[in-house]
DOGUTOR-176375 format. One record per residue (C-alpha): residue number from 1; residue in one letter; y, x, z. Coordinates in steps of 0.001 Angstrom, whole numbers, plus 524288, in hexadecimal, padded with zeros to 5 digits. Layout:
REM DOGUTOR-176375
<r resi="NUM" resn="A" v="Y" u="X" w="Z"/>
...
***
This chain:
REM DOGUTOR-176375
<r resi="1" resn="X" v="4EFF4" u="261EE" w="7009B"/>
<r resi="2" resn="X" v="4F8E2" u="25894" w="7087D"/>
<r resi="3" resn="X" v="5058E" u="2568A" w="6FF1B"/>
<r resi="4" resn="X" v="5128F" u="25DF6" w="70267"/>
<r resi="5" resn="X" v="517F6" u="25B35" w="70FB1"/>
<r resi="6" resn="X" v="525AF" u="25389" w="70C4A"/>
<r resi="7" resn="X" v="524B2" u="25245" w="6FE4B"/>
<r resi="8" resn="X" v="52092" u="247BD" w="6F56D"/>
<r resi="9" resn="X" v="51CFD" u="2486B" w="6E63B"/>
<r resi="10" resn="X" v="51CB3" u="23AEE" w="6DF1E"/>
<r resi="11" resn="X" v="51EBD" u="2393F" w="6CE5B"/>
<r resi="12" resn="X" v="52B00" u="23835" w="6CA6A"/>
<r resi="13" resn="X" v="52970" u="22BFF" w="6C160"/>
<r resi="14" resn="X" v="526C1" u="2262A" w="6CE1B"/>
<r resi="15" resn="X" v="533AD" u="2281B" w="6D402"/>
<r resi="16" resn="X" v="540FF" u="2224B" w="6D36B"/>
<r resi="17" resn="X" v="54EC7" u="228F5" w="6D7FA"/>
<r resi="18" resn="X" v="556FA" u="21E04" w="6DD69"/>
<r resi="19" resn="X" v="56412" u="22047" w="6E12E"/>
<r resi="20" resn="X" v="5683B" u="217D6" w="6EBF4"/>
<r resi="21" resn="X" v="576AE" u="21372" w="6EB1F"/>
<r resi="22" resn="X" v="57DBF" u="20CC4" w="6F6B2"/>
<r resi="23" resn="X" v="58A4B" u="204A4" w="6F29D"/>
<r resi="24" resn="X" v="59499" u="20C8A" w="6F44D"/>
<r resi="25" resn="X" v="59FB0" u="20635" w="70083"/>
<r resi="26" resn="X" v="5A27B" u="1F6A9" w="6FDE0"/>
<r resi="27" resn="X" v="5AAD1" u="1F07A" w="70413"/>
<r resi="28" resn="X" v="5A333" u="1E97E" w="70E25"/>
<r resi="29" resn="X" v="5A0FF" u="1F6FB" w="71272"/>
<r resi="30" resn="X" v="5AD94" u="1F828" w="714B0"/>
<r resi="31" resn="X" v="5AF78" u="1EBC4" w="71A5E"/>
<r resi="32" resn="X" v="5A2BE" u="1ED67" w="72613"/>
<r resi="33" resn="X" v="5A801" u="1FA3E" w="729D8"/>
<r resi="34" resn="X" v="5B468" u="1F3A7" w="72FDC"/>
<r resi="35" resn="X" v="5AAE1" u="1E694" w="73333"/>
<r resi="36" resn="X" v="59D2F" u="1E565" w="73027"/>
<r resi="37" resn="X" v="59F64" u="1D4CB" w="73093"/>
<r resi="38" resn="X" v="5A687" u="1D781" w="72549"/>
<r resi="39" resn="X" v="59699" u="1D676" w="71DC5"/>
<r resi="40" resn="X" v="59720" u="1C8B0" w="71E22"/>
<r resi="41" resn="X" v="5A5A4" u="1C69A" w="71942"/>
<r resi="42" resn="X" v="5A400" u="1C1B8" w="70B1F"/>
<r resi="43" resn="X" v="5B1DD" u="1C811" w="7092D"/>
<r resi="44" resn="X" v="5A4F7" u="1D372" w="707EC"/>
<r resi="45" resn="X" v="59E2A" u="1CCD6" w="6FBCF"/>
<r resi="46" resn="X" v="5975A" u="1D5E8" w="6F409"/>
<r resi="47" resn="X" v="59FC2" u="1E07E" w="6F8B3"/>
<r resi="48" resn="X" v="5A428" u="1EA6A" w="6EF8B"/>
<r resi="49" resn="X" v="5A5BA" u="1F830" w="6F002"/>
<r resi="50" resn="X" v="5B36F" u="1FC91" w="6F76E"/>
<r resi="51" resn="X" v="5BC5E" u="204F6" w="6F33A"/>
<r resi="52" resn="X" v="5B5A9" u="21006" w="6FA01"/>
<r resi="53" resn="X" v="5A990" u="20C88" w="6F34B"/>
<r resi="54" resn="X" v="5AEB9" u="20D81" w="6E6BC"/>
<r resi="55" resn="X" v="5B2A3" u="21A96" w="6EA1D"/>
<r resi="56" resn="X" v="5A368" u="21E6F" w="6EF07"/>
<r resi="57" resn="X" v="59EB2" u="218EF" w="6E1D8"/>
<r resi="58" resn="X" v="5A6CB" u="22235" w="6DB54"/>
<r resi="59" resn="X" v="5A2AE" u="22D9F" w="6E349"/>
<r resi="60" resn="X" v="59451" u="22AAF" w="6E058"/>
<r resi="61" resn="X" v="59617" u="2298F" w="6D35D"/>
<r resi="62" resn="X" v="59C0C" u="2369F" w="6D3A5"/>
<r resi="63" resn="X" v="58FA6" u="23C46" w="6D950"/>
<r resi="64" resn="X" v="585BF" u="235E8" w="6D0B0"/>
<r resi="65" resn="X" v="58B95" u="23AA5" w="6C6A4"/>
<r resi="66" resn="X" v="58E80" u="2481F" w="6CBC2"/>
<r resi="67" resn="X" v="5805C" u="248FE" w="6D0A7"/>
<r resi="68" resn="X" v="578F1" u="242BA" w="6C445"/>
<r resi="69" resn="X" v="57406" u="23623" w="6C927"/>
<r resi="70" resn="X" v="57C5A" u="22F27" w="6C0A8"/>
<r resi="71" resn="X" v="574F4" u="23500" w="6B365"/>
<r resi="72" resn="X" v="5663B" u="23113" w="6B807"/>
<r resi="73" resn="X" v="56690" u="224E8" w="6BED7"/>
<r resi="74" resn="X" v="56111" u="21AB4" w="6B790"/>
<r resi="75" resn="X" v="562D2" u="20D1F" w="6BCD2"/>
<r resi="76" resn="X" v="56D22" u="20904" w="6C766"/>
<r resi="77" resn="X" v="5683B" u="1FD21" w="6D15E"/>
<r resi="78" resn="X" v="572B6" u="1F769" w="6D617"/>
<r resi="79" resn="X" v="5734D" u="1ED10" w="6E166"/>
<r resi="80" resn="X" v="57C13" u="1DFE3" w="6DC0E"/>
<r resi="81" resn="X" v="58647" u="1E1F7" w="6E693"/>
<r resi="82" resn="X" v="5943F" u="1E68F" w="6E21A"/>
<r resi="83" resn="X" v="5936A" u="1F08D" w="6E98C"/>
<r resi="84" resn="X" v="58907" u="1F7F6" w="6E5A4"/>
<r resi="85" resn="X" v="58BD6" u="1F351" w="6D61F"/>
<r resi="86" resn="X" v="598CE" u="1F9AB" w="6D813"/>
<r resi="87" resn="X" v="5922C" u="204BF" w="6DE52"/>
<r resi="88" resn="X" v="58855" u="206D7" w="6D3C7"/>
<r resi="89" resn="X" v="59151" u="206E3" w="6C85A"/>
<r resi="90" resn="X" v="59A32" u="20F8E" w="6CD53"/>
<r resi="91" resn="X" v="590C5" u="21A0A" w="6D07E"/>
<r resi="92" resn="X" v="5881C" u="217F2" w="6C722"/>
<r resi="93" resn="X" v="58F80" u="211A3" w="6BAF3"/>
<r resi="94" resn="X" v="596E5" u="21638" w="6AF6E"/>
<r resi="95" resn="X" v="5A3D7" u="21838" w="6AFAD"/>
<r resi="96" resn="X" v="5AFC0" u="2113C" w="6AF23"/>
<r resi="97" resn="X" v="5AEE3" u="2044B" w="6A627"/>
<r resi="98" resn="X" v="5B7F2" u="20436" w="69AF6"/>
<r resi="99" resn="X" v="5BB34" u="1F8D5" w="691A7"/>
<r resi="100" resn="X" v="5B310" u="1F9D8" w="6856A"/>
<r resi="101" resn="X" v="5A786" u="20002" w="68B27"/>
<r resi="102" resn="X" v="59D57" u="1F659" w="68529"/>
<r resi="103" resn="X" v="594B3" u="1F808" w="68F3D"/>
<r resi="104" resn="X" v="595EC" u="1EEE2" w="69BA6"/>
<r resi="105" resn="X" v="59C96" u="1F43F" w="6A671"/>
<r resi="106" resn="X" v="593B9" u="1F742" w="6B36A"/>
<r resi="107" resn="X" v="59FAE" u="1F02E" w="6BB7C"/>
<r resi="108" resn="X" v="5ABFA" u="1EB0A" w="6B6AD"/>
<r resi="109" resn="X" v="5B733" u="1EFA4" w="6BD4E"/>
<r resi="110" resn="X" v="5BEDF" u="1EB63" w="6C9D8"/>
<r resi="111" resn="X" v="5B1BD" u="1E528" w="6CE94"/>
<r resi="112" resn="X" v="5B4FF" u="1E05F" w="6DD9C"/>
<r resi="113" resn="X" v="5C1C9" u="1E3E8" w="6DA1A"/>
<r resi="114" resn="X" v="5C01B" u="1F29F" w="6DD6D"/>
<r resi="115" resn="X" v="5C936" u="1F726" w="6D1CF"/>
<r resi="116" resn="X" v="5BDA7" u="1FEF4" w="6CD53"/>
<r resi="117" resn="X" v="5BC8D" u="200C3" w="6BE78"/>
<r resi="118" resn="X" v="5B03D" u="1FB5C" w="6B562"/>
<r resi="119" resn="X" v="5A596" u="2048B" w="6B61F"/>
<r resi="120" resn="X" v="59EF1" u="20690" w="6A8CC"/>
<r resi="121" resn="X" v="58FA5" u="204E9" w="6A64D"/>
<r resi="122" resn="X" v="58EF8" u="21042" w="69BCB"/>
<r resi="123" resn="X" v="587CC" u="21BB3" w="69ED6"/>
<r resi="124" resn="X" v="5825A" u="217C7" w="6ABC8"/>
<r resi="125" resn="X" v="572DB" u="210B4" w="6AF3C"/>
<r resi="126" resn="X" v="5702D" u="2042E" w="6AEC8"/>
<r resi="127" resn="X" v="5741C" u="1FC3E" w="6BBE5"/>
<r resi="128" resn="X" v="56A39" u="1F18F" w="6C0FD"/>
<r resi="129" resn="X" v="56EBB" u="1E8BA" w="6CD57"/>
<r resi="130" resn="X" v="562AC" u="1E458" w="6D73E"/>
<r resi="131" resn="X" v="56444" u="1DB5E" w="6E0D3"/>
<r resi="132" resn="X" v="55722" u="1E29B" w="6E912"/>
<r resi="133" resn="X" v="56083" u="1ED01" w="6ED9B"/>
<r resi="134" resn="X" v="56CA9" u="1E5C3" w="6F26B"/>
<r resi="135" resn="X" v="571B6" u="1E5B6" w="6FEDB"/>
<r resi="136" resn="X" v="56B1C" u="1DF4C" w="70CED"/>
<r resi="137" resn="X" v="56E8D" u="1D0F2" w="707BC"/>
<r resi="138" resn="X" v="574D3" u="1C44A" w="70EA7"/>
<r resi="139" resn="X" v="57E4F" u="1C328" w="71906"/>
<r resi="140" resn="X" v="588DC" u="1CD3F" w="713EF"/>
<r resi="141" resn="X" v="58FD0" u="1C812" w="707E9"/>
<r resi="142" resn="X" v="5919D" u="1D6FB" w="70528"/>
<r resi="143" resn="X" v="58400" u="1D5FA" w="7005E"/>
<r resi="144" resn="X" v="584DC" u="1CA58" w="6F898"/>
<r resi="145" resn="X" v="583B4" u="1CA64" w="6EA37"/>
<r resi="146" resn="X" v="58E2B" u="1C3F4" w="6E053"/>
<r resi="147" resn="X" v="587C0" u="1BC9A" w="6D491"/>
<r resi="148" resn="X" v="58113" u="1C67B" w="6C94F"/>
<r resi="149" resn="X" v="58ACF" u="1BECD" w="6BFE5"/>
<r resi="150" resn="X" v="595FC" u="1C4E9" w="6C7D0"/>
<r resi="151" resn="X" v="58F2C" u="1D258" w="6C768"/>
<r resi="152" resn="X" v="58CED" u="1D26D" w="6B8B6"/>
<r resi="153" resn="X" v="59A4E" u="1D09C" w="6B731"/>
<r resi="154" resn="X" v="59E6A" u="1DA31" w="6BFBB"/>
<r resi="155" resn="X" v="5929F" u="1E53C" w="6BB58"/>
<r resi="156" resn="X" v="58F3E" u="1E16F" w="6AE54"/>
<r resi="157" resn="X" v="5864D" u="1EDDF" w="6A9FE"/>
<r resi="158" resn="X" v="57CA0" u="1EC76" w="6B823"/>
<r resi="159" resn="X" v="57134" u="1E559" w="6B5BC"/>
<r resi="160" resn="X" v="56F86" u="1D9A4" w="6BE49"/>
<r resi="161" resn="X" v="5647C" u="1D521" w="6B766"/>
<r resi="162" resn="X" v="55C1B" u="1D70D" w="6C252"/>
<r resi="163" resn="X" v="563B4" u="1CD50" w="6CC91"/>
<r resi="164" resn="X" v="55DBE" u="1BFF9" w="6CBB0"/>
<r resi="165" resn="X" v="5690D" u="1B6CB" w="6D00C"/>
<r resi="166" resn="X" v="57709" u="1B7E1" w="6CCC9"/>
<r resi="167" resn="X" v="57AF5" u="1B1D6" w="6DA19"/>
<r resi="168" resn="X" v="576BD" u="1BB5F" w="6E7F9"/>
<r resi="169" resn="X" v="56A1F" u="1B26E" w="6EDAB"/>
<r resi="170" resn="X" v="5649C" u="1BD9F" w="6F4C2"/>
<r resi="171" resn="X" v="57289" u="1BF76" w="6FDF7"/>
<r resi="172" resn="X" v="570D1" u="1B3EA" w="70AFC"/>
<r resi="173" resn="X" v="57BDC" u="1B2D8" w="71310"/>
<r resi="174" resn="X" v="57432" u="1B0EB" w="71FBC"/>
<r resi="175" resn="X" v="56963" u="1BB42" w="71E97"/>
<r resi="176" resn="X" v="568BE" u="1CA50" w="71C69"/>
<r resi="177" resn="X" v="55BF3" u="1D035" w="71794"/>
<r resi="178" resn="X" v="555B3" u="1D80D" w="720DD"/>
<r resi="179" resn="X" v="551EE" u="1E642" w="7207B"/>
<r resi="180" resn="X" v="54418" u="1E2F5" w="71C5F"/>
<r resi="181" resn="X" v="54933" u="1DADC" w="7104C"/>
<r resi="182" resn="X" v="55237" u="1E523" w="70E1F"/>
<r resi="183" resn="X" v="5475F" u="1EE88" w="70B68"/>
<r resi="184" resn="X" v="53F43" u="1E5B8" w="70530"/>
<r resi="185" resn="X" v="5495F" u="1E465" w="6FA9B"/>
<r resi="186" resn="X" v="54B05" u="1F2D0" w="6FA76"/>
<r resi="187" resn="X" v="53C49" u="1F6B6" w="6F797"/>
<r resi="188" resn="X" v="53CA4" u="1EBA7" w="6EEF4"/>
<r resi="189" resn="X" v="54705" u="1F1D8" w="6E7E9"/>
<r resi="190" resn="X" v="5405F" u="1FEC1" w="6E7A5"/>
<r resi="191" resn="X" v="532D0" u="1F865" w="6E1CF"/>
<r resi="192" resn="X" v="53BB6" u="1F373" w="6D8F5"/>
<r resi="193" resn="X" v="54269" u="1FF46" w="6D328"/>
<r resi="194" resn="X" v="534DC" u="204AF" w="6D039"/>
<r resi="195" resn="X" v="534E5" u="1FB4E" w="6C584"/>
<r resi="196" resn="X" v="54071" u="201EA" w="6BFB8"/>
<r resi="197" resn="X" v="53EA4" u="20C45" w="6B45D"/>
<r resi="198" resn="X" v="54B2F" u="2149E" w="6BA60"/>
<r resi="199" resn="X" v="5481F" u="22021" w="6C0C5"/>
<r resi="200" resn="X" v="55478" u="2232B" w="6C640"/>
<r resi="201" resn="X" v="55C67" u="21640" w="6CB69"/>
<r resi="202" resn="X" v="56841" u="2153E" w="6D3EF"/>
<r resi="203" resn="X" v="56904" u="20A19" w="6DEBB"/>
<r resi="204" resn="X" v="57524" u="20644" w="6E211"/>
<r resi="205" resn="X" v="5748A" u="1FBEE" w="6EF60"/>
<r resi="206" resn="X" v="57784" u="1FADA" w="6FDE1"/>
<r resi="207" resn="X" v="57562" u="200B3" w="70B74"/>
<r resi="208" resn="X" v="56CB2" u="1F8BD" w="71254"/>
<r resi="209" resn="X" v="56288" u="1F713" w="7058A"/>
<r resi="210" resn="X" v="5613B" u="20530" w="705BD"/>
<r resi="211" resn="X" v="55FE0" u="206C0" w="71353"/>
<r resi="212" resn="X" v="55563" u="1FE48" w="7164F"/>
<r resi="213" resn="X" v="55011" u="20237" w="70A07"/>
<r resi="214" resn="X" v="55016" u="210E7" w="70BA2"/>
<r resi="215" resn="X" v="54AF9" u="20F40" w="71A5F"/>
<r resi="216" resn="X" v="53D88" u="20E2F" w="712A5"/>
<r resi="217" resn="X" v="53CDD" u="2195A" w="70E9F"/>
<r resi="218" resn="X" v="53B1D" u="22890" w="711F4"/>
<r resi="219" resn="X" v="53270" u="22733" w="71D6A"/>
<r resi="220" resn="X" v="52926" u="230CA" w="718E1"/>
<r resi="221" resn="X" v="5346B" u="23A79" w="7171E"/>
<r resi="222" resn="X" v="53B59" u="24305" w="71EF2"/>
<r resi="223" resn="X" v="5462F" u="23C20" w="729F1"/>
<r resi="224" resn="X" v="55261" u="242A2" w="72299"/>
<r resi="225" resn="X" v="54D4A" u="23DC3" w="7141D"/>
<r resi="226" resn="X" v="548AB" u="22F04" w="71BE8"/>
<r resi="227" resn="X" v="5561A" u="23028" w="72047"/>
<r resi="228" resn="X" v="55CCD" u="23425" w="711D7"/>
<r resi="229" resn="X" v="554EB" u="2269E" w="70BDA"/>
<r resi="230" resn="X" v="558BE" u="21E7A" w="71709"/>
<r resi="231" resn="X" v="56674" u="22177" w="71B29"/>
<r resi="232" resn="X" v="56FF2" u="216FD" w="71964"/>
<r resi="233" resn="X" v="57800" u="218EF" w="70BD1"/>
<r resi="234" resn="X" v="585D6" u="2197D" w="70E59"/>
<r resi="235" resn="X" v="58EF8" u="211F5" w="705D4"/>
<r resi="236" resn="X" v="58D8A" u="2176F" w="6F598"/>
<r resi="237" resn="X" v="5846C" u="22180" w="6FAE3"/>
<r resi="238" resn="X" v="579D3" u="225F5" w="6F15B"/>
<r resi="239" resn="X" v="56CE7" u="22A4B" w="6F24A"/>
<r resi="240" resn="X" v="5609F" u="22EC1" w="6EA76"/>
<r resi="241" resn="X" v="553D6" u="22B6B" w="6EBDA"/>
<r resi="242" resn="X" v="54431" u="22C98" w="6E522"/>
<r resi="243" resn="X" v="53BE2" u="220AF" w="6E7C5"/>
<r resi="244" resn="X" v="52D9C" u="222CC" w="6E3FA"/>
<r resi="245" resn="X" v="52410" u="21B4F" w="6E10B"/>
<r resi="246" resn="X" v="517C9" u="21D14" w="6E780"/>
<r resi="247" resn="X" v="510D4" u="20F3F" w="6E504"/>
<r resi="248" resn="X" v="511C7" u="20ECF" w="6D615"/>
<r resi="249" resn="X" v="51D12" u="2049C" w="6D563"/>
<r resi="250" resn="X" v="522D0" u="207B0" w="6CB4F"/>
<r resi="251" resn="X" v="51AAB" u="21054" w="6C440"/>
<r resi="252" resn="X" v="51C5D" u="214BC" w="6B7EE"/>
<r resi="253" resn="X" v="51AB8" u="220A2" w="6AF09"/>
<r resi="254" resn="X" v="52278" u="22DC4" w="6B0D1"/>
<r resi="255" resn="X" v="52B51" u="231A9" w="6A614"/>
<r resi="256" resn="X" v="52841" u="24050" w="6A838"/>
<r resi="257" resn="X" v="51B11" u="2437A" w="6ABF0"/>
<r resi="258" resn="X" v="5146F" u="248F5" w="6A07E"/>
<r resi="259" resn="X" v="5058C" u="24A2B" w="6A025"/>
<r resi="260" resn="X" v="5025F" u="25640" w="699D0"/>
<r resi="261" resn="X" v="4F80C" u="25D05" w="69419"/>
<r resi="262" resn="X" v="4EA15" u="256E3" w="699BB"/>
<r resi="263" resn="X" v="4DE3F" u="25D92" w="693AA"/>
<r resi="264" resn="X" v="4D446" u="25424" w="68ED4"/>
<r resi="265" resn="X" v="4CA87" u="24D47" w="6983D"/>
<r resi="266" resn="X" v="4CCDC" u="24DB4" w="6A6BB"/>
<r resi="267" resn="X" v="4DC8B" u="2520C" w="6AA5A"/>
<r resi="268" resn="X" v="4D629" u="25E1B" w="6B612"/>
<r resi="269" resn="X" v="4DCD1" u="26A68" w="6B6C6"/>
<r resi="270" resn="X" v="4D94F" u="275F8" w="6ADAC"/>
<r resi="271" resn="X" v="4CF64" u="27C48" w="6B300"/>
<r resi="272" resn="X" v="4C794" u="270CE" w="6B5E6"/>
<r resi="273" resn="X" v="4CA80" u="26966" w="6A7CE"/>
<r resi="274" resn="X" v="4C3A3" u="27661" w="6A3CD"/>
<r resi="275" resn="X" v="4B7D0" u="275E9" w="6AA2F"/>
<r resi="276" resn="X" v="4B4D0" u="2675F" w="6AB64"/>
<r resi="277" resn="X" v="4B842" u="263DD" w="69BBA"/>
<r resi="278" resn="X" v="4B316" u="26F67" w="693F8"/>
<r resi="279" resn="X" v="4AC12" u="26630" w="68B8E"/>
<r resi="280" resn="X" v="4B6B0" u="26079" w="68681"/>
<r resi="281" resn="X" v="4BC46" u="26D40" w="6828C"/>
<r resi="282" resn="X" v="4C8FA" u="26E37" w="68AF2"/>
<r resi="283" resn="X" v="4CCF0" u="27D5D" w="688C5"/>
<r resi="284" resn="X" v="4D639" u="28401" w="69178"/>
<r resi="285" resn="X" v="4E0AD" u="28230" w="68804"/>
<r resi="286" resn="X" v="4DEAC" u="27235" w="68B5C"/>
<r resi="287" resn="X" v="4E2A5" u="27363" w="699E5"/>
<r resi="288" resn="X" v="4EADD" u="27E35" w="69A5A"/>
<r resi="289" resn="X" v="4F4C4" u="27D30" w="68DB6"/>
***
């Protein structure tokens, strides 16, 4: 029998919910809606989120919380941009920093000078910056990197372990990566996060790596649910996804399949455990308790 039209059945141990995170408005946003020059003005460095954008982080943090997210993700991935740091510690953070907290803060506060308060790295998952989902790179000084010692200072509880240099070598200021190396990066990425034990990770990064990323996918699906994966994010926009793996990446065992009671010799199904084993004296009781 030919499988059910439109429906797909993998393990679960072989799936991962992502939540995809766009940085919420920066102010190079701001900036290319009046003048879209404005990219490659390094008055634009490593834009940061504008005052609007603070106000979107809020409002997503309102709704992962209201909606649960916030109590079962289990890793955030953050791109090393400002933006998208600031974006992913306000939505997905503790809360306000406070003197004497012993732990370190997730970002100090006033950081870009936004006037925004510390933001506390109690009760929240861990955060882990990776430079494989940052924004198209060169040209733009938007997209540019400041040094990980400059970060650390700024974000002292995210990870940056991961990030080999301190200083941005992958930013040129004559070149832009394509749409192929975009992607290449992307399913890099993806390969990647199979390594991960986290079942349940937030990615927090930028428009164009997600939509030449997601343009990948959904083929085999339906035009409106192709055109849910693929649509370009809007600014702090928020959506949630299951990868699968299909190739054995990142296999591993499941945490809840549980094997039962198999009756001794061949695993076949009751009648036939009956008929072809009665000389090793499997009774009824064997296959059917």
């Amino acid at each position: 029998m030919d499988s059910a039209e439109g429906l797909s059945l993998y393990p679960s141990h072989r799936c991962k919910t992502i939540h995809l995170v766009r940085h919420a408005q920066g102010t190079h946003n701001v900036a290319m809606e009046k003048d879209r020059s404005l990219l490659q003005s390094y008055d634009y460095f490593d834009a940061q989120l504008s005052p609007l954008g603070w106000q979107q982080v809020d409002n997503l943090r309102k709704h992962v919380h209201s909606c649960g997210i916030s109590n079962t993700i289990e890793l955030v991935i953050v791109s090393p941009l400002l933006r998208t740091m600031q974006t992913a510690v306000g939505t997905f953070g503790g809360d306000e920093y406070k003197d004497g907290i012993i732990a370190p803060p997730l970002m100090v506060a006033n950081v870009g000078g936004s006037n925004h308060p510390g933001i506390s790295s109690l009760h929240c998952p861990p955060f882990l910056a990776v430079e494989l989902c940052r924004e198209r790179m060169g040209v733009h000084p938007c997209d540019k990197r400041r040094s990980i010692s400059e970060y650390r200072a700024l974000f002292p509880a995210i990870d940056f372990s991961m990030i080999e240099h301190d200083n941005d070598v992958l930013w040129t200021p004559d070149s832009r990566e394509t749409n192929d190396q975009i992607v290449a990066r992307g399913l890099e990425f993806l390969n990647w996060l199979w390594t991960r034990k986290e079942k349940e990770i937030a990615i927090v990064t930028h428009s164009a790596f997600l939509f030449e990323l997601m343009k990948c996918f959904g083929n085999d699906c339906h035009p409106s649910i192709k055109s849910e994966i693929c649509t370009f994010f809007t600014n702090c926009e928020l959506r949630s996804m299951v990868i699968v793996d299909k190739s054995m990446t990142g296999s591993d065992i499941s945490r809840t399949n549980y094997p039962g009671k198999i009756p001794r010799g061949l695993d076949l199904p009751n009648d036939i455990a009956l008929e072809k084993q009665p000389e090793m004296g499997v009774t009824i009781d064997d296959v059917e308790a």
